[in-house]
FITIFI-325634 format. One record per residue: residue number from 1; residue in three letters; z, y, x of N, C-alpha, C, O in turn. Coordinates in Angstrom, 3 decimals. Layout:
! residues N
{NUM,ALA,{Z,Y,X},{Z,Y,X},{Z,Y,X},{Z,Y,X}};
...
***
This chain:
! residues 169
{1,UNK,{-36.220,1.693,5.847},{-35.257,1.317,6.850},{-34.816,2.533,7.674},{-33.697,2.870,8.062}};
{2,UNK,{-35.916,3.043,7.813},{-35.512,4.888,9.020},{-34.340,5.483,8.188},{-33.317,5.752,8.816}};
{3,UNK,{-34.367,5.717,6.868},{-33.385,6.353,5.685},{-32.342,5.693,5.944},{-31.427,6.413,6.344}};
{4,UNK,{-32.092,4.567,5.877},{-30.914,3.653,6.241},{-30.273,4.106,7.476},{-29.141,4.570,7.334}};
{5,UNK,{-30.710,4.072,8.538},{-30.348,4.171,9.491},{-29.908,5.149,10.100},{-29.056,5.211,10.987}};
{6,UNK,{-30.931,6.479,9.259},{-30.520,7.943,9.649},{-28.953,8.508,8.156},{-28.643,9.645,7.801}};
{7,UNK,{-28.435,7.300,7.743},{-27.142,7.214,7.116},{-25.947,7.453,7.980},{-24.892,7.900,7.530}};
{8,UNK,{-26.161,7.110,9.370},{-25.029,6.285,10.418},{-25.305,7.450,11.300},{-24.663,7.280,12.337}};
{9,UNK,{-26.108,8.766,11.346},{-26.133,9.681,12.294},{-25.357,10.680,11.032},{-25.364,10.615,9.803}};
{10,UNK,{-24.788,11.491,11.899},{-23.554,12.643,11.399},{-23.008,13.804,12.377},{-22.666,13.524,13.526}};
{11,UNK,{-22.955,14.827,11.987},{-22.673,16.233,12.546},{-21.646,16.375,12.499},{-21.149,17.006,13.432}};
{12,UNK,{-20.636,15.818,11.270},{-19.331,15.711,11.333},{-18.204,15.127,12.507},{-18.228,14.102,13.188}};
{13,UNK,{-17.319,16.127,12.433},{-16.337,15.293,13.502},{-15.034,14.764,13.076},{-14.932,14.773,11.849}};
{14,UNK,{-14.059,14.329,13.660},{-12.425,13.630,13.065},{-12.219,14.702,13.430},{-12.476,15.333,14.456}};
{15,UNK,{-11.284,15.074,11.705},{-10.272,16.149,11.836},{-9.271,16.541,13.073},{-9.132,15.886,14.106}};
{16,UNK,{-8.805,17.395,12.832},{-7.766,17.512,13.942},{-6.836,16.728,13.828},{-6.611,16.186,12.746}};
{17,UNK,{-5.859,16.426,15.268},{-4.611,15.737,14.942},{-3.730,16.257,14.200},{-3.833,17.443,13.890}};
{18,UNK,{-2.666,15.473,13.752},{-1.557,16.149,13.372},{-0.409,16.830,14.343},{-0.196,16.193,15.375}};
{19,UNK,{0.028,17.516,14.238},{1.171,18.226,14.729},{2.030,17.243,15.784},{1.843,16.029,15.707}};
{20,UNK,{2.684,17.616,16.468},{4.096,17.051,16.840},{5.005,16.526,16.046},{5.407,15.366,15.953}};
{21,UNK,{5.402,17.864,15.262},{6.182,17.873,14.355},{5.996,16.557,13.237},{6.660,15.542,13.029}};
{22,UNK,{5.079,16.973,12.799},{4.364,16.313,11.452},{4.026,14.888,11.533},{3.899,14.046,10.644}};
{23,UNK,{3.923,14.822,12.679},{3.338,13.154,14.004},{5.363,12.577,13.375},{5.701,11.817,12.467}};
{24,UNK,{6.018,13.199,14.149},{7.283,12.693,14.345},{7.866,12.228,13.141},{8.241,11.059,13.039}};
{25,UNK,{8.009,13.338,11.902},{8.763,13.454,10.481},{8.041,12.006,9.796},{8.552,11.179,9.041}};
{26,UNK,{6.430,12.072,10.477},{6.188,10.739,9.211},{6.435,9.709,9.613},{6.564,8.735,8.871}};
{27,UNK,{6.608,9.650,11.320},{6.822,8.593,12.144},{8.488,7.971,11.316},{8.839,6.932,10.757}};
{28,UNK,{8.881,8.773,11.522},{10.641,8.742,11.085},{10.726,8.378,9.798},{11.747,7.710,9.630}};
{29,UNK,{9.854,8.581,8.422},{10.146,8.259,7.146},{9.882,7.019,7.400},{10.773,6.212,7.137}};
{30,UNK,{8.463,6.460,8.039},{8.444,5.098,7.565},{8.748,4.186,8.405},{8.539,2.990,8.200}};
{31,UNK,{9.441,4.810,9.770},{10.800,4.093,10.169},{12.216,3.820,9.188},{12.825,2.812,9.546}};
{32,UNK,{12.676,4.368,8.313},{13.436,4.625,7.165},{13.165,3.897,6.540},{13.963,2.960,6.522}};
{33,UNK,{11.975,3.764,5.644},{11.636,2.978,4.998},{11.408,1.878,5.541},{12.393,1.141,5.574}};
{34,UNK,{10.670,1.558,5.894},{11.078,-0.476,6.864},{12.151,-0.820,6.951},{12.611,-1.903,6.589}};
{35,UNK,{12.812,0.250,7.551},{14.427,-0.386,8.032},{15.709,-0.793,6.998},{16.615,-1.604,7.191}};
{36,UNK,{15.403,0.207,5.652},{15.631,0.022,4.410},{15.284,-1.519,3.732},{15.955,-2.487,3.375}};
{37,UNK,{14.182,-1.246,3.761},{13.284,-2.663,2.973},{13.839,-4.137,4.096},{14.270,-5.167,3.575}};
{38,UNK,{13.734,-3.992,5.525},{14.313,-5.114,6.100},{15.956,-5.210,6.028},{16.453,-6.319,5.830}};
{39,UNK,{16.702,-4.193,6.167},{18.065,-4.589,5.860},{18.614,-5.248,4.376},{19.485,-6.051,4.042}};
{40,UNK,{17.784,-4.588,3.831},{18.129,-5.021,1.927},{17.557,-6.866,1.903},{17.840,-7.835,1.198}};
{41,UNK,{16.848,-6.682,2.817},{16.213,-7.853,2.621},{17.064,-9.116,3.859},{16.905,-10.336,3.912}};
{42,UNK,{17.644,-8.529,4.421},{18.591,-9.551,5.634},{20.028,-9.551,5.208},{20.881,-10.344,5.607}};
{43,UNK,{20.277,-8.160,3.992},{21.724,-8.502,3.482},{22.040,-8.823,2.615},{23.176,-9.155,2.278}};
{44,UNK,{20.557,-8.785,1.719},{20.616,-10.043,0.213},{20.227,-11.346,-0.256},{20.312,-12.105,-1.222}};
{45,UNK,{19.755,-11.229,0.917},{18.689,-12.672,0.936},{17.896,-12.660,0.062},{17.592,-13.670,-0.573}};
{46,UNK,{17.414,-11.520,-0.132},{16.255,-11.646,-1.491},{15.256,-10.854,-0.432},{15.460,-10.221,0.604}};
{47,UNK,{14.240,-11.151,-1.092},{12.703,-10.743,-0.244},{12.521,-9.456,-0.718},{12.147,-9.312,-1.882}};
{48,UNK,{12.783,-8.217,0.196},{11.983,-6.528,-0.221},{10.652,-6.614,0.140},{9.792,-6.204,-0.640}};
{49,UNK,{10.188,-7.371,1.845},{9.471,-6.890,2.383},{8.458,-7.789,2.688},{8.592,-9.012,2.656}};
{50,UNK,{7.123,-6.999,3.080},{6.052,-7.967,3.228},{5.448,-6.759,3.847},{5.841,-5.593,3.881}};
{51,UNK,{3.848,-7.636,4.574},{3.215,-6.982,5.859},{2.699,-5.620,5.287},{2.719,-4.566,5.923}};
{52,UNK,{2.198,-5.780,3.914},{1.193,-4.700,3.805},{2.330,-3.466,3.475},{1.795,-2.368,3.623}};
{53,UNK,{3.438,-3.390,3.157},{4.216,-2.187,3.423},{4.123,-1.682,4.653},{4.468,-0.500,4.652}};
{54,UNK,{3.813,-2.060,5.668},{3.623,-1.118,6.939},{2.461,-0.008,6.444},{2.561,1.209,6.601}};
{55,UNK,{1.571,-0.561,5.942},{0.143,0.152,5.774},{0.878,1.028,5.004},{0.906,2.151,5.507}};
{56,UNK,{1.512,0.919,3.918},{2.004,1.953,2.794},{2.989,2.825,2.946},{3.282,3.693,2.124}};
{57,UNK,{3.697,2.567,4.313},{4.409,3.812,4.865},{3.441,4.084,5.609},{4.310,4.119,6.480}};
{58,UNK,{2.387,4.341,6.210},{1.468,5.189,6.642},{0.857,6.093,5.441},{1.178,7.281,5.420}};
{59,UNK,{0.277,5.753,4.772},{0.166,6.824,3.524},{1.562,7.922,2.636},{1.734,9.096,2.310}};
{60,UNK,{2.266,6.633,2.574},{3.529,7.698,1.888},{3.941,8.496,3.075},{4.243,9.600,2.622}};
{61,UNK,{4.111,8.496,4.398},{4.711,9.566,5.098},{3.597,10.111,6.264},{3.746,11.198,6.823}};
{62,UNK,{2.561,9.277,6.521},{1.447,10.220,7.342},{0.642,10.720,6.722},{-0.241,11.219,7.420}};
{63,UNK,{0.461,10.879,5.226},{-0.722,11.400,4.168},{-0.346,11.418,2.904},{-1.172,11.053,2.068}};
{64,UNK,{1.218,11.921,2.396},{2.021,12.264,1.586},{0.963,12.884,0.260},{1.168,12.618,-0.924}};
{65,UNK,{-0.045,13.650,0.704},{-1.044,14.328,0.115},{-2.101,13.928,-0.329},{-3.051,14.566,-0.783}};
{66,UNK,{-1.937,12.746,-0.191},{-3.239,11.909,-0.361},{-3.636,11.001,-1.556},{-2.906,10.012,-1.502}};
{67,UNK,{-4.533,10.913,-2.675},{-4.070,10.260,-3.838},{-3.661,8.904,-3.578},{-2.893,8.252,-4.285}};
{68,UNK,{-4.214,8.526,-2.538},{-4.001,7.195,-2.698},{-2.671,6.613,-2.099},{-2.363,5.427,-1.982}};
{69,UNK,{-1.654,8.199,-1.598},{-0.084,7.518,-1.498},{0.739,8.062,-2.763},{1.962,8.191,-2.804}};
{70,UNK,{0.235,8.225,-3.329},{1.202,8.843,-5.058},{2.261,7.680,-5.778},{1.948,6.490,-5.746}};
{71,UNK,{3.090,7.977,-6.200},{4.120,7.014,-6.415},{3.020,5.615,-7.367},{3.122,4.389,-7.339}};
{72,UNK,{1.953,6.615,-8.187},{1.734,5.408,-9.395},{0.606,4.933,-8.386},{0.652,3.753,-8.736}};
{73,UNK,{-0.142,4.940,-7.633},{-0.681,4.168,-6.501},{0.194,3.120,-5.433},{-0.250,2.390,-4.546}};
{74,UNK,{0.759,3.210,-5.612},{1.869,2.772,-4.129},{1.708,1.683,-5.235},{0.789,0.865,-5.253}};
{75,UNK,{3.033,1.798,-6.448},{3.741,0.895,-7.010},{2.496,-0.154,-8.136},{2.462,-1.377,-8.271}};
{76,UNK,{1.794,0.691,-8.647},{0.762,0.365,-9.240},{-0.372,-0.770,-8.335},{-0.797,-1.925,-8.292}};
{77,UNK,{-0.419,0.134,-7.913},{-1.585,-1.038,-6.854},{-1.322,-1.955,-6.403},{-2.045,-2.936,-6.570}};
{78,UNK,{-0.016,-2.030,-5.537},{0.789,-3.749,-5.279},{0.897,-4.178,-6.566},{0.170,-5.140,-6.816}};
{79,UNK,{1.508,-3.814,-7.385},{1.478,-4.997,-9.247},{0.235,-5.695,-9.405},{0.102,-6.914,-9.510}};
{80,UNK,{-0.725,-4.761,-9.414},{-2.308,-5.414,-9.947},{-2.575,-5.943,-9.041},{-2.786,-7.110,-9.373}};
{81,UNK,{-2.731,-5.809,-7.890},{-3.041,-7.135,-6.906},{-2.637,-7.827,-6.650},{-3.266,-8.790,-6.211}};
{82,UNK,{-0.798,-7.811,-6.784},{-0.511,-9.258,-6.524},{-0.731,-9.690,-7.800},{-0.828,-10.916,-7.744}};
{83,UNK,{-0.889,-9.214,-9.186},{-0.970,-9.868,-10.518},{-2.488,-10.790,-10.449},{-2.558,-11.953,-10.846}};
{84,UNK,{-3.556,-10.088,-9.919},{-4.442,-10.570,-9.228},{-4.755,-12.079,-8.445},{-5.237,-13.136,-8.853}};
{85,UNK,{-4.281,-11.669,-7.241},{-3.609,-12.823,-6.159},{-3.165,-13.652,-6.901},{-3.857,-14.664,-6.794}};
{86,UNK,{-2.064,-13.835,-7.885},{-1.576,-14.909,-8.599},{-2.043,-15.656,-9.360},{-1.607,-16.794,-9.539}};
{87,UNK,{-3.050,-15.142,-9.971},{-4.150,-15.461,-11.058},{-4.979,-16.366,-10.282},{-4.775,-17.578,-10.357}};
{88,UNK,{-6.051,-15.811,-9.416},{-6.674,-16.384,-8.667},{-5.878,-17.756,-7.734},{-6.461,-18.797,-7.430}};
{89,UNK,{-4.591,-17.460,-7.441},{-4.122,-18.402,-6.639},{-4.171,-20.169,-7.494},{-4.511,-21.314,-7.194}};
{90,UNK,{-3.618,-19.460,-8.626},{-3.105,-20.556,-10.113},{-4.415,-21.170,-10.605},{-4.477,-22.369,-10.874}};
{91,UNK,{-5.635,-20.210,-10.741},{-6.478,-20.376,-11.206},{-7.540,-21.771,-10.372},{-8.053,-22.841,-10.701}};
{92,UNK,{-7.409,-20.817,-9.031},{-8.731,-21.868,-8.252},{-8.072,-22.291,-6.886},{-8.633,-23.059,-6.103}};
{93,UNK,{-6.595,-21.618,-6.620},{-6.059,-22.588,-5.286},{-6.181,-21.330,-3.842},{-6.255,-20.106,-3.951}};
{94,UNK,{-6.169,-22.047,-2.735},{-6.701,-21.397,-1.716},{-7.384,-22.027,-1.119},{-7.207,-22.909,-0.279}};
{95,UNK,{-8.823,-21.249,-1.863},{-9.797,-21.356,-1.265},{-10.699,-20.366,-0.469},{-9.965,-19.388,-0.326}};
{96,UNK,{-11.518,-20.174,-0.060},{-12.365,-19.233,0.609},{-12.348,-18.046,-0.539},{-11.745,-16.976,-0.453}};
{97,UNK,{-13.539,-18.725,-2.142},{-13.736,-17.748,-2.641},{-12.518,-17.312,-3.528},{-12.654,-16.164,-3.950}};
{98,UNK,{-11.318,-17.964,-3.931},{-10.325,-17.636,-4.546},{-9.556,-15.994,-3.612},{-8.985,-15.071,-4.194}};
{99,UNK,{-9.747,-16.074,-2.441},{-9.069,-15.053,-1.317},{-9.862,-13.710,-2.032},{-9.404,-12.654,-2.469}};
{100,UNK,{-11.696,-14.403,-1.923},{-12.670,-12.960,-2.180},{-12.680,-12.158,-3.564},{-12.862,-10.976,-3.854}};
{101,UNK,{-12.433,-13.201,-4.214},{-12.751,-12.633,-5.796},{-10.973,-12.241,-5.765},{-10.596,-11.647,-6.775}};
{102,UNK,{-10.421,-12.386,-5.223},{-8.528,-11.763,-5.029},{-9.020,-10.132,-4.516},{-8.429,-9.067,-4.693}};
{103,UNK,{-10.159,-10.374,-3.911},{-9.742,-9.234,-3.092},{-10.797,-7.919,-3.777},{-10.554,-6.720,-3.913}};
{104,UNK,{-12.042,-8.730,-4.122},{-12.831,-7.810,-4.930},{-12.186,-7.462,-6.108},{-12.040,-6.287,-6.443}};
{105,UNK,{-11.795,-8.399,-6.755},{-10.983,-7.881,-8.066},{-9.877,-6.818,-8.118},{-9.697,-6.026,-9.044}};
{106,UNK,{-9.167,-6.917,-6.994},{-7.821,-5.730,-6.801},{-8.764,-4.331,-6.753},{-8.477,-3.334,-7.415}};
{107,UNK,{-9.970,-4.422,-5.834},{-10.083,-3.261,-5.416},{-10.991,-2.873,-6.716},{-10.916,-1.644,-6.748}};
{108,UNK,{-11.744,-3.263,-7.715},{-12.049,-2.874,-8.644},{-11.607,-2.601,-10.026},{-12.112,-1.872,-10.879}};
{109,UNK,{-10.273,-3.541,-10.071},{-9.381,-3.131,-11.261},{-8.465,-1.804,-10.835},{-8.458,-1.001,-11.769}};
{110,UNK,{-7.735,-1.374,-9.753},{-7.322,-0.735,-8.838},{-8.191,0.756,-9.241},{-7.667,1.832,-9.529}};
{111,UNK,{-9.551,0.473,-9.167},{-10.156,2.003,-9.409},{-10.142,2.144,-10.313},{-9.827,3.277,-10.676}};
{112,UNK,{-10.515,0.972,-11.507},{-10.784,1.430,-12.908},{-9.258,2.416,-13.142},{-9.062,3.622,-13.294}};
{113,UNK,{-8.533,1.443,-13.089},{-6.906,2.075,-13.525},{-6.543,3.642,-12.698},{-5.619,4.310,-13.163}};
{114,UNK,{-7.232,4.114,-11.600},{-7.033,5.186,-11.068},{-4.950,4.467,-10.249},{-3.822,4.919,-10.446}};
{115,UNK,{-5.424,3.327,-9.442},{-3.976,3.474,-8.872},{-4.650,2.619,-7.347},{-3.978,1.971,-6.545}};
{116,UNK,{-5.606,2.780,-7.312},{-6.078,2.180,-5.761},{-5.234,2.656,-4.452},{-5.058,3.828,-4.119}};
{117,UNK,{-4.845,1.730,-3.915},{-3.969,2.107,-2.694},{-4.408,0.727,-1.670},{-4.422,-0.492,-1.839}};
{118,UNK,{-4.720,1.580,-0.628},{-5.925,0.761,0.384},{-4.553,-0.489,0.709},{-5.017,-1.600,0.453}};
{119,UNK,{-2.924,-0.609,1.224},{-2.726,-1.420,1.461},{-2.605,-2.565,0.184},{-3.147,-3.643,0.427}};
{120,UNK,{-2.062,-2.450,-0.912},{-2.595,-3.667,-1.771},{-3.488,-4.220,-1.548},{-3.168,-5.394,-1.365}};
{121,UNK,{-5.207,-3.982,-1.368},{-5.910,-4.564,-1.065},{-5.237,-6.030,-0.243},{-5.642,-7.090,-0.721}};
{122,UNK,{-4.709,-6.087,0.391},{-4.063,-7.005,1.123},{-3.649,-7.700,0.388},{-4.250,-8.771,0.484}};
{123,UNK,{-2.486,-7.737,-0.783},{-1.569,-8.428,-1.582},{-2.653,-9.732,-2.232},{-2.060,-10.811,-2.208}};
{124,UNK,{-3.550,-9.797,-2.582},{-4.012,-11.109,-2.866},{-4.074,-12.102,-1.640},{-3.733,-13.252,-1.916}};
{125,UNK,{-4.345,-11.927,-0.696},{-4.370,-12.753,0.682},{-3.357,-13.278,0.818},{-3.387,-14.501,0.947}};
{126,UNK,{-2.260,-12.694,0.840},{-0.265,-12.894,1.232},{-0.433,-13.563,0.418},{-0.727,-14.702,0.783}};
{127,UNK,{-0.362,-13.307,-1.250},{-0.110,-14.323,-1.957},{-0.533,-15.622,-1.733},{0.224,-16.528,-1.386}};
{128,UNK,{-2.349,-15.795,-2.021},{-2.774,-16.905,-1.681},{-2.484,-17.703,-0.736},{-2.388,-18.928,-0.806}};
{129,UNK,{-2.288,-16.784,0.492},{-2.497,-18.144,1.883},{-0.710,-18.562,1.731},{-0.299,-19.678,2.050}};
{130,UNK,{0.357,-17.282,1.110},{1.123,-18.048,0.938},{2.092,-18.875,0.062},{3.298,-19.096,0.175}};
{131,UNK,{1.071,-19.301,-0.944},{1.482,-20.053,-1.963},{2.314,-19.524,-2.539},{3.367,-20.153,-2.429}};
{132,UNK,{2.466,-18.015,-3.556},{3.461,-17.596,-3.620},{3.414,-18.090,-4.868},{2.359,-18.545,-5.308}};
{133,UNK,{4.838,-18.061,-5.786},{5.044,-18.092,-7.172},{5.264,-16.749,-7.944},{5.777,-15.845,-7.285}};
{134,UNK,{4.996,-16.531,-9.056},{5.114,-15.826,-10.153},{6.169,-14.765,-9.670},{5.909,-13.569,-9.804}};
{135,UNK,{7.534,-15.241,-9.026},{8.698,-14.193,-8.588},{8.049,-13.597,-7.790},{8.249,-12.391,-7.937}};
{136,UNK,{7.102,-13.885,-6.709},{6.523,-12.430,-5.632},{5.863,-11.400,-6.357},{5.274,-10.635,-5.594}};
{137,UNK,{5.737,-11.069,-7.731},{5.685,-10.138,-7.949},{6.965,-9.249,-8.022},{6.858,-8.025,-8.085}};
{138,UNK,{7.998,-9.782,-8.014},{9.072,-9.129,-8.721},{10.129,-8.683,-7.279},{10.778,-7.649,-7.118}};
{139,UNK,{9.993,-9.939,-6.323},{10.213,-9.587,-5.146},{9.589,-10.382,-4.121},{9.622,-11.612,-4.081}};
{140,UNK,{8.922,-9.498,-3.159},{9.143,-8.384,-2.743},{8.121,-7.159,-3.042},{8.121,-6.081,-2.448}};
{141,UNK,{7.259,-7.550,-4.083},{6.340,-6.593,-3.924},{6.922,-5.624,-5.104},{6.624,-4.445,-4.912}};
{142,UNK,{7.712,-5.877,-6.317},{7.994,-4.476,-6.991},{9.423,-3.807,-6.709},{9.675,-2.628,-6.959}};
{143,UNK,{10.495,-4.903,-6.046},{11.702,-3.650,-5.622},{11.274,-3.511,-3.938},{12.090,-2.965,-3.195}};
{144,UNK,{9.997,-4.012,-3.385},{10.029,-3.205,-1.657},{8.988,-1.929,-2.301},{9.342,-0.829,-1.877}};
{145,UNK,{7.856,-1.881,-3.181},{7.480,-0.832,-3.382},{8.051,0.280,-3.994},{7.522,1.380,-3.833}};
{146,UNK,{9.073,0.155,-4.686},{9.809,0.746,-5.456},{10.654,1.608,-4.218},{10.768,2.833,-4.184}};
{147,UNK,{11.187,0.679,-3.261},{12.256,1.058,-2.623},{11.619,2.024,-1.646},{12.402,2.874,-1.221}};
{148,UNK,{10.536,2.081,-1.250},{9.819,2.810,-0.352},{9.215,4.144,-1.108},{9.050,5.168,-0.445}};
{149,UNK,{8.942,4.115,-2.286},{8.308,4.983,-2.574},{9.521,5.989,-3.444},{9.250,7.067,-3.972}};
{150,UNK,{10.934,5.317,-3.433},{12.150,5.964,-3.668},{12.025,7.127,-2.665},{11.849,8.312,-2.949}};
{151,UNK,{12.204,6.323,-0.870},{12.591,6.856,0.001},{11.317,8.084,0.366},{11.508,9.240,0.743}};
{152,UNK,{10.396,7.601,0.189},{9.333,9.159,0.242},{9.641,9.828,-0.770},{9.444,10.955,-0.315}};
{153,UNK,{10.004,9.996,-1.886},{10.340,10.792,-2.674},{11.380,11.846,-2.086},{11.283,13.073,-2.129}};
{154,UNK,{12.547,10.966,-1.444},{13.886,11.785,-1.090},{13.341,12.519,0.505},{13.581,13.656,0.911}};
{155,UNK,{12.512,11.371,1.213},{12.494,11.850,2.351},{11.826,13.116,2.764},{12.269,13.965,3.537}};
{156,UNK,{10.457,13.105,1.996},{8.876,13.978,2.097},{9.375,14.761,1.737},{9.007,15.767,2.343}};
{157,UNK,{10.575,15.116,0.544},{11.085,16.414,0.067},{12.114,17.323,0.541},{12.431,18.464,0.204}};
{158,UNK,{12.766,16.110,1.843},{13.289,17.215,2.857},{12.698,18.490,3.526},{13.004,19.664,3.735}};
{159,UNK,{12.279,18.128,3.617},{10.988,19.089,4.603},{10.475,20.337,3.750},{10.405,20.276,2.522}};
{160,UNK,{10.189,21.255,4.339},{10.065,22.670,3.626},{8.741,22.429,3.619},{8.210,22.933,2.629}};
{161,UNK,{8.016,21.874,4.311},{6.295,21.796,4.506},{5.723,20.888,3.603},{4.503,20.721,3.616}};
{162,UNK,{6.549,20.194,2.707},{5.939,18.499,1.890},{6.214,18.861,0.878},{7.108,19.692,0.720}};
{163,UNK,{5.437,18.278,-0.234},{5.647,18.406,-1.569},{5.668,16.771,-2.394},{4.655,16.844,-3.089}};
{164,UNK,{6.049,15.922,-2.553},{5.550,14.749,-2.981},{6.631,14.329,-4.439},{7.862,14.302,-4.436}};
{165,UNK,{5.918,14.104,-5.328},{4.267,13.456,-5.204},{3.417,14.752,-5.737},{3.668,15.867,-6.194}};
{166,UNK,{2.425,14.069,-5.459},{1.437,15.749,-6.120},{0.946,15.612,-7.438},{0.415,16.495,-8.113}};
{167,UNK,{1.248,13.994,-7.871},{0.964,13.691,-9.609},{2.047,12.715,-9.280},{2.415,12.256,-8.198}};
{168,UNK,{2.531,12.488,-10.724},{2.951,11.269,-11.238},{1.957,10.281,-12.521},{2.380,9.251,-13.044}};
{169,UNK,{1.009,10.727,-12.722},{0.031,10.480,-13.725},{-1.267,10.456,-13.579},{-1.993,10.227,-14.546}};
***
């Protein structure tokens, strides 16, 4: 138990902040991106957007560098979990454990495949609690991920300081 416990003591500290600059530019992409994904979505009447894209413009524009905001993570990881979510939804309903095994399953098919992206994790829940059909994969979760991870592409590459993506593979 002492071993356990001396797990949770650490010398390490939180990195530094980010910049001003760097604070602002990512602030601004995934202002862009929302505002994108909600207008497309208020002037077509088709669904871009859903909650866990907030989380995923925090990675695509506050951690551009990060594997887990790479285009085949972003887009990849919402597919398999809501493909997930749907399964489970069809399969056993909404229930308690239909939500868990939604949610363990994303995050372990997610690694096998090398496309884990912490906001999918979410996408089985949305689905389940909201009864989605077979089309929420198609919208809003593959043209709002698509459309966001367009706009980090164009946006992150304004910038003389960003490079994105750092794989496509």
């Amino acid at each position: 138990m002492r071993e356990y416990i001396a797990k949770f003591r650490t010398e390490e500290r939180s990195p530094n902040a980010a910049g001003l600059h760097f604070s602002f530019y990512s602030g601004l992409g995934g202002f862009i991106a929302i505002a994108a994904v909600a207008l497309l979505t208020a002037n077509t009447e088709v669904p871009f957007i859903m909650a866990p894209f907030g989380a995923t413009c925090v990675l695509a524009f506050g951690v551009p560098d990060s594997p887990l905001a790479q285009p085949r993570n972003i887009i990849g990881g919402h597919a398999i979990s809501t493909i997930i979510g749907l399964v489970c939804l069809h399969l056993f309903g909404n229930e308690w454990y239909s939500l868990a095994l939604g949610v363990g399953s994303a995050i372990a098919i997610m690694q096998l495949t090398k496309t884990t992206h912490p906001p999918a994790g979410a996408d089985p829940l949305v689905v389940i609690l909201g009864g989605s059909s077979w089309s929420f994969l198609f919208n809003p979760v593959l043209s709002g991920a698509i459309t966001i991870t367009v706009i980090a592409l164009i946006f992150n590459n304004m910038s003389k300081v960003r490079k994105y993506p750092k794989y496509w593979i």
